[in-house]
C-alpha positions in Angstrom: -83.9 -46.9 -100.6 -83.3 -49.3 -103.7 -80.9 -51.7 -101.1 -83.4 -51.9 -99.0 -86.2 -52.3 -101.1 -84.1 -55.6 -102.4 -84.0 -57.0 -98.6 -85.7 -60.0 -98.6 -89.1 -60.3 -96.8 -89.8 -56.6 -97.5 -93.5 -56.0 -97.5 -94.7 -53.7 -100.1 -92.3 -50.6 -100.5 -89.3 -49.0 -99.1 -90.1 -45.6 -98.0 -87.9 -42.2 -97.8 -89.5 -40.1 -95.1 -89.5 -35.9 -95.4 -85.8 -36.2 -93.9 -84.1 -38.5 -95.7 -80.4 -38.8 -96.1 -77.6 -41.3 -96.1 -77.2 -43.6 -93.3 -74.8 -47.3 -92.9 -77.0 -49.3 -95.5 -80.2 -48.5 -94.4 -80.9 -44.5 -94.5 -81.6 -42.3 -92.0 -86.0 -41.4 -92.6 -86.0 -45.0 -94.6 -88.7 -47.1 -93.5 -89.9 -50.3 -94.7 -92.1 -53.5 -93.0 -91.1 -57.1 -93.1 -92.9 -60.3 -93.0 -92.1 -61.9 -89.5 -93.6 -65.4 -90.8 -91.4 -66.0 -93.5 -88.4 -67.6 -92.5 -86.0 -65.3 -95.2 -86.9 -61.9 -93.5 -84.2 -60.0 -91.8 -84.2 -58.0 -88.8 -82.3 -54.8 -89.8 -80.6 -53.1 -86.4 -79.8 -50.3 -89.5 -83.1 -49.0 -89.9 -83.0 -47.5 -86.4 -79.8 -45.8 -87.5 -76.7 -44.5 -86.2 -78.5 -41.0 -85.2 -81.0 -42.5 -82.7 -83.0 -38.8 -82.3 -83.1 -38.3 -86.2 -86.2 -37.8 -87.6 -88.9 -34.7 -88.4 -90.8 -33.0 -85.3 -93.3 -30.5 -85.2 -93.8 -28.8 -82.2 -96.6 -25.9 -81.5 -95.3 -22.5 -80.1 -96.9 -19.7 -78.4 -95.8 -17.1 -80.7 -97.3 -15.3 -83.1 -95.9 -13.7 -86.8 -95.5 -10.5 -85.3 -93.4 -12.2 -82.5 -89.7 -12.5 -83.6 -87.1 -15.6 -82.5 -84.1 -14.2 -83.5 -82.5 -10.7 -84.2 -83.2 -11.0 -88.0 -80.8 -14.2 -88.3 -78.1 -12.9 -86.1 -77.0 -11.4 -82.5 -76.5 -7.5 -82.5 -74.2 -8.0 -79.8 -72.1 -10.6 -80.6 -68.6 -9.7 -81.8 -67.2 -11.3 -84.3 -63.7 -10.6 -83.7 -63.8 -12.6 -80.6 -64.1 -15.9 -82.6 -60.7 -17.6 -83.6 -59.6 -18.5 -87.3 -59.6 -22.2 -86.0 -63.8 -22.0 -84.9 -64.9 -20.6 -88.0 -62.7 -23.1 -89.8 -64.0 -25.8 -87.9 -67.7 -24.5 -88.0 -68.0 -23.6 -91.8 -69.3 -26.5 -93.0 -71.5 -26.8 -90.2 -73.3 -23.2 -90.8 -76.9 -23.2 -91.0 -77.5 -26.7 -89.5 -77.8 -28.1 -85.5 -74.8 -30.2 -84.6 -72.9 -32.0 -87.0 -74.0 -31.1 -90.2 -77.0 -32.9 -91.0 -79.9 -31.3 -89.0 -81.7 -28.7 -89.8 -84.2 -26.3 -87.5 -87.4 -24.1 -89.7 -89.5 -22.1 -87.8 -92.7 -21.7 -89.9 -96.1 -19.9 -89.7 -99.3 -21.8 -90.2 -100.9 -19.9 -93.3 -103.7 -21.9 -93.9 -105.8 -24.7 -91.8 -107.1 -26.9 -94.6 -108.1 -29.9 -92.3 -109.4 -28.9 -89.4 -109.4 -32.1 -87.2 -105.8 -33.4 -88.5 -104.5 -29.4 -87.2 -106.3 -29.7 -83.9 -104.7 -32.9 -83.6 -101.4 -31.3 -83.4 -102.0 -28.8 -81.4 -102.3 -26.1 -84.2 -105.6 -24.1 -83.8 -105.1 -20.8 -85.4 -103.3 -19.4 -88.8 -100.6 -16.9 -88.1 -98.7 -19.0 -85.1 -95.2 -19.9 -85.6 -94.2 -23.7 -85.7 -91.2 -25.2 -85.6 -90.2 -28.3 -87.4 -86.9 -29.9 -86.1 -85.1 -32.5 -88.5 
């Protein structure tokens, strides 16, 4: 964030979104405005970033908290065995995350509606249904 903060044109402040991380330069959930009229701003193809579908999502199930997505975080039929030494070597540091490493799913339950124009906005018009945020 401190490089591009130091970009020149930069209006007001560089920003690090909820889903920030390291990127080429310009970090992936980095965002910052420039001054078109003056003459020194740059036009940074890095703030679009390498990952072109990065970025935090929140989208409104149907399910409610006594509804259950998984089998308690695993499958009660899969078999272990069947998986070779060279998968779980290769997939170890990828555990917990969707694709390479570096995105995350949550699945989260709406507790409490504090605003309630900003949650009908979304989509969200009860407490107690499941939402998941993809990063």
């Amino acid at each position: 964030m401190a490089n591009v903060a130091a970009l020149p044109g930069i209006v007001g402040a560089s920003i690090g979104l909820p889903d920030i991380h390291s990127g080429y330069g310009f970090s992936i959930g980095n965002i910052a405005a420039f001054d078109v009229s003056n003459p020194e701003s740059i036009i940074s193809p890095g703030g679009v970033g390498f990952d072109i579908n990065c970025g935090v999502r929140l989208m409104r199930t149907n399910l409610s908290l006594e509804e259950h997505c998984e089998e308690d975080g695993r499958m009660l039929q899969a078999d272990h065995t069947k998986v070779s030494d060279k998968a779980k070597k290769r997939g170890l540091p990828q555990l917990g995350t969707l694709g390479a490493g570096n995105h995350y799913a949550e699945v989260q339950v709406v507790q409490e509606i504090y605003d309630k124009h900003a949650a009908a906005a979304m989509g969200i018009d009860r407490k107690g249904k499941e939402e998941r945020k993809r990063k």
